[in-house]
VMD Tcl script that draws the C-alpha trace (Angstrom):
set ca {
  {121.43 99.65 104.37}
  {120.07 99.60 101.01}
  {118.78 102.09 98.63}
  {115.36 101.17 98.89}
  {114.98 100.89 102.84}
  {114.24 104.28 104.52}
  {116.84 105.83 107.50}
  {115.42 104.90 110.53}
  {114.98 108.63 112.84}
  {113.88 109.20 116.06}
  {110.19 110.54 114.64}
  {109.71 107.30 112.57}
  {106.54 105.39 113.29}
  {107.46 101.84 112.98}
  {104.36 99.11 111.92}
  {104.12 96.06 110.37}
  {102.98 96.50 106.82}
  {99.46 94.83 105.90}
  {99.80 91.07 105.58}
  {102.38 90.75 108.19}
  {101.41 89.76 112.07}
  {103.09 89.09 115.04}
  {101.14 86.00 116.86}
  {101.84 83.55 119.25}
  {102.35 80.15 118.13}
  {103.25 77.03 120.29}
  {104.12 74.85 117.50}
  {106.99 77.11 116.80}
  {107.55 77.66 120.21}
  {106.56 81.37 121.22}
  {106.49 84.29 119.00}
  {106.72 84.78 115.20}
  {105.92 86.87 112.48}
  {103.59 85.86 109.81}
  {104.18 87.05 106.01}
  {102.77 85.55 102.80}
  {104.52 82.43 102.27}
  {107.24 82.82 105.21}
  {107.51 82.87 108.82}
  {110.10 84.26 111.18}
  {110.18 83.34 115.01}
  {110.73 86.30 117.37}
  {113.16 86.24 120.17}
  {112.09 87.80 123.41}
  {113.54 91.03 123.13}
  {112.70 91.52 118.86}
  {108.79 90.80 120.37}
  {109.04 93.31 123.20}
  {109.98 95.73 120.08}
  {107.67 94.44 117.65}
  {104.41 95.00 120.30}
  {105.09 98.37 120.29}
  {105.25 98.95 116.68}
  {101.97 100.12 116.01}
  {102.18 102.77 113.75}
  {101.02 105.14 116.73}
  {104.64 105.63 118.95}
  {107.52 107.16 117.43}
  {110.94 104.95 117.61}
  {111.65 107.66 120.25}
  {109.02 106.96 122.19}
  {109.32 103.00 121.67}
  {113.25 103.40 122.85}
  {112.51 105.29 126.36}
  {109.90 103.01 127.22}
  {112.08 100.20 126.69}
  {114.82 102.29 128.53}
  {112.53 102.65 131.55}
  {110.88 99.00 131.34}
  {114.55 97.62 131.74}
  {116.25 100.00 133.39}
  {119.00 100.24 130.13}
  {120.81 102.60 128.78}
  {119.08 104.71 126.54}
  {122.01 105.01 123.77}
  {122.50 100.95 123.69}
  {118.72 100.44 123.11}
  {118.51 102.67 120.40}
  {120.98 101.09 118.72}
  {119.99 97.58 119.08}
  {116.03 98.42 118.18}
  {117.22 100.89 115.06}
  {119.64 98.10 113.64}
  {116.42 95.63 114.37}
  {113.83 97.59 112.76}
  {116.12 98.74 109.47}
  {116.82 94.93 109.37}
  {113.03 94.53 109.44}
  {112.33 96.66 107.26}
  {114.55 95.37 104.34}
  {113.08 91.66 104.53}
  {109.73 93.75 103.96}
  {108.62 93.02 107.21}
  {108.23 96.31 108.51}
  {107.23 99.55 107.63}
  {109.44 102.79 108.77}
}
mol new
graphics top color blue
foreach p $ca { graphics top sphere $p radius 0.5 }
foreach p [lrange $ca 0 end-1] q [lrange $ca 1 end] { graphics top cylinder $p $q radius 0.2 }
display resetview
């Protein structure tokens, strides 16, 4: 992790930062993320993260309703979705 990208905790209120958007785009084949002058596409489970990062639920909240949605363990989730989001959030992509 780098200096400049905040520690991701369990209060943190992930969103995407203004200029960024998460759309649905069939000419790239389902979802991606829209910044100025790039694009990323989304796999399945980064988009079932990235639709709850609003800016309203906390990453603890966004981790047990993933835990419940697919019946997961709680401890592997959060480590997936925190490694995703402080990746995220390095590229500038997402706030923390």
């Amino acid at each position: 992790m780098s200096d400049s990208t905040p520690a991701v905790s369990l209060e943190s209120r992930p969103r995407l930062p203004r200029g960024v958007r998460l759309v649905h785009n069939e000419a790239h084949g389902g979802w991606v993320l829209l910044a100025p002058e790039r694009i990323f596409k989304a796999d399945p489970t980064a988009t079932e993260v990235l639709k709850r990062c609003t800016g309203e639920a906390t990453l603890d909240s966004i981790v047990n309703d993933l835990a419940t949605s697919y019946a997961a363990p709680r401890e592997r989730i959060l480590a997936d979705v925190s490694g995703l989001l402080r990746g995220l959030a390095e590229k500038k992509l997402l706030e923390l």
